[in-house]
C-alpha positions, 0 to 999 in steps of 0.5 A: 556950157549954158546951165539952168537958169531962171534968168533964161526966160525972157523978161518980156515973156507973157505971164501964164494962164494959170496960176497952178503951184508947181505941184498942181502943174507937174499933176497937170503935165502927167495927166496931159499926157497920160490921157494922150498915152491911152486915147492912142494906144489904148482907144486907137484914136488918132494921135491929132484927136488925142494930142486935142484932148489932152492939151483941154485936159492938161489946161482943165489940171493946171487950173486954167480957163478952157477959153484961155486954153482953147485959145492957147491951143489954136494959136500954137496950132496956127503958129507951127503949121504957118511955120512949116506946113509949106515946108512939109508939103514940099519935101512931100512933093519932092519925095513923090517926085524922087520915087515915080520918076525911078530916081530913088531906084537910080541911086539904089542901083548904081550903088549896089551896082558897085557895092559887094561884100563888106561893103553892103551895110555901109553902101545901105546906110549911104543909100538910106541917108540920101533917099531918107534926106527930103522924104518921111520916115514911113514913106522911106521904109516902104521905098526902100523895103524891096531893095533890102529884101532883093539885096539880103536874097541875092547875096545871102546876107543875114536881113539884119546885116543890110535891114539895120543899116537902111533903118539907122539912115532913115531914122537919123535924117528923121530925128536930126536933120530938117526939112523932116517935120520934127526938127523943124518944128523944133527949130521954130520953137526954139528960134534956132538958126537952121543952117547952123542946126543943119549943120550940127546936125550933119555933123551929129549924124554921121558917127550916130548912123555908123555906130548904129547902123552897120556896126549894130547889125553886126551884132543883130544879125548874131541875136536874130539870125533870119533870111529875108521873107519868102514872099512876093517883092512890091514891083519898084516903081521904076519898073514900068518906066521906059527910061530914068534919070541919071545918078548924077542929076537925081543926087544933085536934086536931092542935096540942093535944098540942103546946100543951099541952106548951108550956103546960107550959113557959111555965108551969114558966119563969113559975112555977119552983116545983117545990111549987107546986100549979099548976106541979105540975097543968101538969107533969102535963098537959103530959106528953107521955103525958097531951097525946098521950092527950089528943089522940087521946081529943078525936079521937073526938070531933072527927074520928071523930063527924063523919066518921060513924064508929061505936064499932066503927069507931073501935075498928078505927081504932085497931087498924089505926094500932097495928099498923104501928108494931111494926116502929118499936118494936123499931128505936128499942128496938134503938137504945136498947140499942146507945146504952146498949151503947155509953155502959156500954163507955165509949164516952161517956168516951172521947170526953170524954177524947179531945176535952177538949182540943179547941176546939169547940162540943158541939153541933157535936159531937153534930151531926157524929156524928150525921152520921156514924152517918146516912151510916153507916145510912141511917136518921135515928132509928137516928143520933139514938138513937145519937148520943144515947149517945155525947154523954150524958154532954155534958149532964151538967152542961149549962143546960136550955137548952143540953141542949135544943139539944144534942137538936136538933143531933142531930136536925139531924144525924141529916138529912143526905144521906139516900141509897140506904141510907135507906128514905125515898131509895126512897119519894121515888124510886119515887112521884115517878118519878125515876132515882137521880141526879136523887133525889139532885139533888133530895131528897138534897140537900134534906135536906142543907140542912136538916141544915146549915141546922138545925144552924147555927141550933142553933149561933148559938143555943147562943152567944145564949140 
């Protein structure tokens, strides 16, 4: 297992902005985020403004330039939407494609079609887990609310028995598994290799989700024992649709991007000759811009042609899933600039120097500072983006490997106990009619299960492989 050490950061690493001692720059990194903590849930200011402000305030603590600072900021800005800007608006694209063309109501109704029972809360997380995979956590919740409520009204399941199930799936492919932003962004930072991290993460995610998802509900559905709300259902939007896809061409247009990744990897293992003609065509392919593109260019064809759709419907489709994801762009980018503001003012040395001598697991590490940042925030993606600058330098001199999991100890991390600052508290609260103290019962402690559950996997496979 990879421990601290100072040697991690590499020798080549520009030097910091600021020349703060280690006291003034922990002070600094507190009051960067204390500032961001209550510009957003105090002020209700918007989590790109807040993340602004406080990388000024944490480069104004630390002692540094706010030209130098400023210039930090827009650099990692720059960098991270340059990274995975594209990326996010695709998987938008492919996600808007998925819920007009009534193929995510495919997948939910051929499954539950042969569903009943005891096997509900597990066909739930699968039915979650693949319509979760290419589209935003929020934008997964309000696709899949109606069917939770239709599915606990018409078989007189506990709302906690098939809600919890659905919620884990989402939540995991958000926190472990790109092309979700967090984990990309993650992954830049660190230089991770994603197919391997795609990997992992599958991997990870797989006994995370069941011990989080249907193996909780049992217990939720004891500690809040609540019927599906009685109001009017949110028409699906298949439902105005004359025809749909097939379940067997929606399911392949999903899972596309992510075995073409995959490919990429096993390929690159097998092979390992960066000259190599066929391992250089995979790379290319297997790119996470050109298998996203690839997806959403075969969901025309797969998902818009059978639903009917015409060349000027496909166009507004695509226009409608891009224009949601500007308020996502500038989060993560604002991120991705207090990341860089705080590994150029030394932030990043600074824990390797402080934390050398400590006996501890950099993935234990990078799991409980993205804790942290989360408790802190409210929201997952600010964590991982954060989190990310802190423990960069960690990966310096790390396997592709263990760099992979270092990116999902953080993604795990970036899930715990999501609470009243977290956006995604009030969604699940307010669609499933629940009161605060039974949201945390429920899906707080849900999504702290996950977090631990994940990143105890991550930490047993940081000690195997």
């Amino acid at each position: 297992m990879t421990r601290l050490s100072v040697e991690m950061l590499a020798a080549d690493a520009p030097p910091p902005i600021s020349t703060a001692g280690h006291a003034q720059l922990g002070l600094a990194v507190l009051v960067g985020i204390a500032v961001i903590v209550l510009l957003i849930t105090k002020f209700k200011l918007h989590a790109f403004l807040a993340l602004t402000i406080g990388s000024l305030a944490l480069g104004a603590a630390a002692g540094a330039p706010l030209d130098k600072v400023l210039t930090s900021f827009t650099t990692g800005l720059g960098a991270t939407v340059a990274s995975v800007g594209v990326l996010i608006a695709l998987g938008a694209t492919l996600g808007k494609l998925l819920a007009d063309s009534g193929g995510a109501d495919q997948i939910v109704d051929t499954i539950l079609a042969r569903a009943g029972g005891r096997a509900m809360p597990w066909a739930m997380v699968f039915i979650a887990s693949v319509i979760g995979l290419p589209i935003f956590f929020e934008v997964g919740i309000v696709l899949l609310i109606p069917v939770v409520l239709m599915v606990a009204k018409r078989g007189n399941y506990s709302l906690m028995r098939i809600g919890i199930p659905a919620l884990a799936g989402l939540s995991v492919m958000h926190g472990l598994i790109p092309p979700h932003p967090g984990p990309l962004v993650a992954i830049s930072a660190l230089h991770a290799n994603l197919g391997v991290t795609l990997a992992f993460g599958i991997l990870v995610a797989i006994p995370t989700v069941i011990v989080g998802g249907p193996l909780f509900s049992k217990v939720a559905a004891r500690w809040v024992d609540v019927p599906a709300p009685e109001r009017m259902l949110p028409q699906r939007p298949s439902q105005e649709l004359t025809r749909r896809p097939s379940f067997a061409a929606t399911l392949a247009t999903i899972l596309l991007p992510v075995a073409l990744m995959l490919l990429k990897a096993l390929v690159d293992i097998v092979i390992d000759d960066p000259a190599n003609t066929t391992q250089r065509a995979f790379d290319v392919i297997g790119a996470p811009l050109i298998a996203l593109l690839a997806a959403v260019i075969v969901g025309f064809f797969t998902l818009g042609r059978p639903a009917g759709f015409s060349k000027e419907r496909l166009q507004a489709t695509v226009e409608k899933g891009l224009m949601p994801i500007a308020g996502i762009l500038l989060i993560v980018g604002a991120g991705g600039g207090f990341k860089q503001t705080l590994i150029d003012c030394g932030v990043g040395q600074m824990i390797l120097d402080v934390s050398k001598s400590w006996s501890i697991p950099a993935v234990l590490l990078a799991w409980l500072i993205a804790v942290v940042i989360r408790l802190a925030t409210g929201s997952a993606t600010v964590a991982t983006v954060s989190a990310a600058g802190l423990v960069a330098p960690l990966a310096a001199d790390m396997s592709t490997t263990h760099t992979a999991l270092l990116v999902l100890a953080i993604g795990a991390g970036s899930l715990f106990f999501s609470f009243v600052n977290d956006a995604g508290f009030w969604l699940v609260k307010e669609y499933f009619g629940l009161t605060v103290g039974q949201t945390v019962k429920t899906w707080s402690i849900m999504e702290t299960i996950l977090s631990v559950v994940g990143g105890a996997l991550v930490l047993v496979l940081s000690l195997v492989v």
